[in-house]
C-alpha positions in Angstrom: -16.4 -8.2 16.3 -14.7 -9.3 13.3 -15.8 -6.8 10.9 -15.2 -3.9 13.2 -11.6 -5.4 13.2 -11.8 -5.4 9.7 -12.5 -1.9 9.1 -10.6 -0.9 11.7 -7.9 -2.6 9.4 -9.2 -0.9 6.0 -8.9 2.6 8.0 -5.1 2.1 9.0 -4.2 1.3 5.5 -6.3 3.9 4.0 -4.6 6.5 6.0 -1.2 4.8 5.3 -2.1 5.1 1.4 -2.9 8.9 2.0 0.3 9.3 4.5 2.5 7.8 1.7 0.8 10.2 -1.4 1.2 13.2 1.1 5.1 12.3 1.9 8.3 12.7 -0.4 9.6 9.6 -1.3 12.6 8.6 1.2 15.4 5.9 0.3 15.6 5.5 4.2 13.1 4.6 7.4 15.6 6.9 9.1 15.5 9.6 6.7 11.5 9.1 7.5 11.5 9.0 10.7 14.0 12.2 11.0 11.9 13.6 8.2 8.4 13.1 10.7 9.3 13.5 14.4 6.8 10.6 15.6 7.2 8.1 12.8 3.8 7.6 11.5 5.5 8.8 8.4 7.5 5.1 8.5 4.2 3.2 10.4 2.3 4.0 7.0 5.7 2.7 4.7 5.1 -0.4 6.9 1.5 -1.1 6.1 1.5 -0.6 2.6 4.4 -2.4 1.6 3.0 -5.7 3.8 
């Protein structure tokens, strides 16, 4: 189970990486969030900067 969890883990952060090229850079979460209605915009800011 633990490697399915682990590239379950590589795919969120991959897509976060993508999100983040994809997306102007923001000063803000809030100018994210208003910027991408559902906030995955500011769930991808999260991930790469952890």
């Amino acid at each position: 189970m633990r490697p399915r969890i682990e590239r379950l883990q590589q795919t969120i952060i991959d897509a976060a990486v993508e999100a983040a090229e994809v997306a102007e850079p923001l000063e803000a979460a809030d100018d994210v969030e208003a910027a991408d209605g559902d906030g995955a915009v500011v769930v991808a800011t999260a991930c790469i900067s952890e």
